[in-house]
C-alpha positions as CSV (number, residue, x, y, z in Angstrom):
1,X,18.0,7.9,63.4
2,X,18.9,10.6,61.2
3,X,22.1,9.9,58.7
4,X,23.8,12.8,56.9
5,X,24.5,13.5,53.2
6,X,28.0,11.8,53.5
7,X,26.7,9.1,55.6
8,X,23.9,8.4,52.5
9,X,25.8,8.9,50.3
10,X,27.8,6.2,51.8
11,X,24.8,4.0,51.5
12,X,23.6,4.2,48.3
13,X,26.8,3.7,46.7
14,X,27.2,0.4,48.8
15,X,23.4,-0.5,48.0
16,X,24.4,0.1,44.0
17,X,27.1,-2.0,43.9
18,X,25.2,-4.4,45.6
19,X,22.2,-4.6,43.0
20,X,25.0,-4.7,40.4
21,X,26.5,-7.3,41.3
22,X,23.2,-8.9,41.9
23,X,22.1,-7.8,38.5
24,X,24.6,-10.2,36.8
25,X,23.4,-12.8,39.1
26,X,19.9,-12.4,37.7
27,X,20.7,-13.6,34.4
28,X,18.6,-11.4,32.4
29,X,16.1,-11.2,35.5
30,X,15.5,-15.0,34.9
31,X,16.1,-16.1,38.9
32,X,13.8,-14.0,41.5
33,X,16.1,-13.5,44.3
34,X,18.9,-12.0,42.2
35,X,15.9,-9.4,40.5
36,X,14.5,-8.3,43.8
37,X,17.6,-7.7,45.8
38,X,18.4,-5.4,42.1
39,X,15.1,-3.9,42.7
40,X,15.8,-2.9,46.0
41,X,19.4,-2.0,45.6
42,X,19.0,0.3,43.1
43,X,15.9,1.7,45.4
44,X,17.5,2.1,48.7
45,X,20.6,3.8,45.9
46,X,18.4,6.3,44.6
47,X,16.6,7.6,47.5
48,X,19.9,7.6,49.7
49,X,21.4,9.9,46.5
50,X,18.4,11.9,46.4
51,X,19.0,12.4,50.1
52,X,22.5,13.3,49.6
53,X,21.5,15.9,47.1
54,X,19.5,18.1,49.4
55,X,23.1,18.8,50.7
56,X,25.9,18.6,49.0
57,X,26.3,19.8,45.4
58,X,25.0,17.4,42.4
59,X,28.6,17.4,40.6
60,X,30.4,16.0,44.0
61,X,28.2,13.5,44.6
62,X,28.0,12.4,41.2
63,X,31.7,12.3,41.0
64,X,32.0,10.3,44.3
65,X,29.1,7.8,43.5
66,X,30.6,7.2,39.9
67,X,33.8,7.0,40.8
68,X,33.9,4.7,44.1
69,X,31.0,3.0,43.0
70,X,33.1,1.8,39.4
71,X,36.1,0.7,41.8
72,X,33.9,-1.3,44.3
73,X,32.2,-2.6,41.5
74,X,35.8,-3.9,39.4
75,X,37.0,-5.3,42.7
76,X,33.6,-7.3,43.4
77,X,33.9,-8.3,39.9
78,X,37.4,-9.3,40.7
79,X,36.2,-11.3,43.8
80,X,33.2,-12.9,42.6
81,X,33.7,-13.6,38.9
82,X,37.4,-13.7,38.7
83,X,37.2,-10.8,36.3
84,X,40.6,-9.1,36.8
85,X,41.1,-5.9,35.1
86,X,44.4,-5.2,32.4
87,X,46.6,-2.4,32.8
88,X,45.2,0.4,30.8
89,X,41.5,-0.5,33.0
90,X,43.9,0.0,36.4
91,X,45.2,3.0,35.1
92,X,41.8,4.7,33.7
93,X,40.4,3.4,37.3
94,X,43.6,5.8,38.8
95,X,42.4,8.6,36.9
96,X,38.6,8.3,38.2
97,X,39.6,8.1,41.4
98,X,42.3,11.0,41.1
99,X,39.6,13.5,39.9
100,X,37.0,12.5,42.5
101,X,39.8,13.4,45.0
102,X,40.9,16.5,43.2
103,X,36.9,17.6,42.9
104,X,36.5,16.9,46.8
105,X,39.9,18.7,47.8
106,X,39.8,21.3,45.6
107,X,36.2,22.3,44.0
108,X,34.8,25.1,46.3
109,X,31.0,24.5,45.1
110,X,28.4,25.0,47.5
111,X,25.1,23.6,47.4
112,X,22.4,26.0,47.0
């Protein structure tokens, strides 16, 4: 099965927030299971980017992976370790997520 860049890009920002959320769970890479599934995570992350990259410019997919990965991240933090973000964090997480959309809507870079 062949994915495309979107579809990988997809993946390796669910397989980072994954492995970060694991890495807290490894306490310093103390406890096995936590360290390999942060291993793998961050594996399966970087070659599904690298993927991505062959087709869609580096600048959009850094923007997207940063910025959806940081509010995936804050709301598994939320979730899982009752780590609820303040005011000023909502509204900086606003602003990352309103230039990721302003890139993608209105950047015309191209690959190359």
């Amino acid at each position: 099965m062949r994915l495309n860049a979107w579809t990988w890009l997809v993946v390796a920002i669910i397989a980072e927030v994954v492995a970060t959320s694991a890495l807290r769970a490894s306490n310093g890479f103390t406890r096995l299971v936590p360290s390999l599934i942060v291993v793998a995570g961050y594996a399966l992350a970087f070659y599904g980017l690298a993927l991505t990259l062959t087709t869609i410019p580096v600048g959009i997919v850094y923007a997207v992976w940063s910025g959806v990965g940081i509010v995936l991240i804050t709301l598994v933090a939320m979730a899982l370790y009752r780590q609820v973000p303040d005011l000023p964090a909502v509204l900086g997480l606003g602003l990352i997520v309103a230039g990721v959309v302003v890139l993608n809507v209105f950047s015309k870079m191209e690959a190359h």
